[in-house]
C-alpha positions, 0 to 999 in steps of 0.5 A, a space after each residue: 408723883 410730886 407734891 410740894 406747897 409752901 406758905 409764905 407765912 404760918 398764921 392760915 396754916 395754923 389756923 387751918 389746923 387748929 379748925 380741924 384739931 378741934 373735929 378729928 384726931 387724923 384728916 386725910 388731905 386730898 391734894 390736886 392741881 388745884 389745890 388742897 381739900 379737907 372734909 371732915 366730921 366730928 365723930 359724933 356726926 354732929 360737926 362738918 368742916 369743909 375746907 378747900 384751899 387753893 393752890 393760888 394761896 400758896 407761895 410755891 404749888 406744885 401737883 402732877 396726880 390726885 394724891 391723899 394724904 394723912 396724918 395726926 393732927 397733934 403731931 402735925 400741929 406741933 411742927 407747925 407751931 414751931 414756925 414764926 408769924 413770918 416764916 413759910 412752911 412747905 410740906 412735901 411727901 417723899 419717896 418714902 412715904 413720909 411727910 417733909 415739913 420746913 419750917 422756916 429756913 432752917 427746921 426740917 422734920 419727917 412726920 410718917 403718913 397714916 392710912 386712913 379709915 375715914 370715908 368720904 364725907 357727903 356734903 349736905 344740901 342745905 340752902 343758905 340764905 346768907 354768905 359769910 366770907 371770912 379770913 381764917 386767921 380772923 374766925 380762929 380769933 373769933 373762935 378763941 374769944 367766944 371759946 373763953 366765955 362758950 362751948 357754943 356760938 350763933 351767927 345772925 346775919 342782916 340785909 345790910 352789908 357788914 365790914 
């Protein structure tokens, strides 16, 4: 089994992180050839965060099998949020089990991989009439602005095309 992804900057990597922080305590990633996925309920069942992240997005990919992985989002945002602006991150499982997180050229830490208890979560069918594409990096400032003023946010959207 081989697995490794590195970034070639922090900034979505910890907006990623942070989107999720806010959900669950533990994510369990699913990495395949394709990339990597995240999907998770709030415990309340009340929140769904669905993020599918393609190996193109990546500065170095590389997957042989489907592998899970899991890990404590605290633990695993306090390394990440050791990294500069500019420095990639690569993540790695090792022989042992362990998550090996880079940061940067010269920042290397072990992080232990848990097992974990969540299932698999349905995606509702829910139509839309709307698409919104958006960076990460952008929603987590959207976010960080409406989180000082509201626990809440509504998105409307209009016919006309936005910027």
């Amino acid at each position: 089994m081989t697995f490794g992804a590195k970034t070639s900057g922090s900034d979505d990597l910890k907006a990623i992180i942070s989107a999720i922080s806010t959900l669950v305590e533990e994510a369990t990633f699913v990495a395949t050839a394709e990339g990597i996925t995240f999907r998770g309920m709030d415990p309340s069942h009340v929140a769904l965060i669905d993020i599918s992240w393609p190996n193109s997005a990546f500065e170095k990919y590389e997957c042989d099998s489907d592998i899970k992985f899991g890990v404590r989002i605290d633990e695993f945002s306090k390394l990440i949020k050791r990294a500069d602006k500019k420095d990639s991150i690569e993540i790695s499982i090792s022989e042992q089990n362990m998550l090996l997180v880079t940061v940067g050229k010269n920042k290397k830490y072990k992080m232990r991989l848990i097992e974990s208890s969540a299932t698999d979560t349905p995606l509702p069918k829910i139509p839309y009439d709307s698409k919104i594409i958006l960076s990460s990096s952008k929603f987590d400032k959207v976010l960080g602005d409406v989180q000082v003023v509201s626990d809440y946010l509504t998105i409307q959207t209009s016919d006309s095309k936005g910027d």
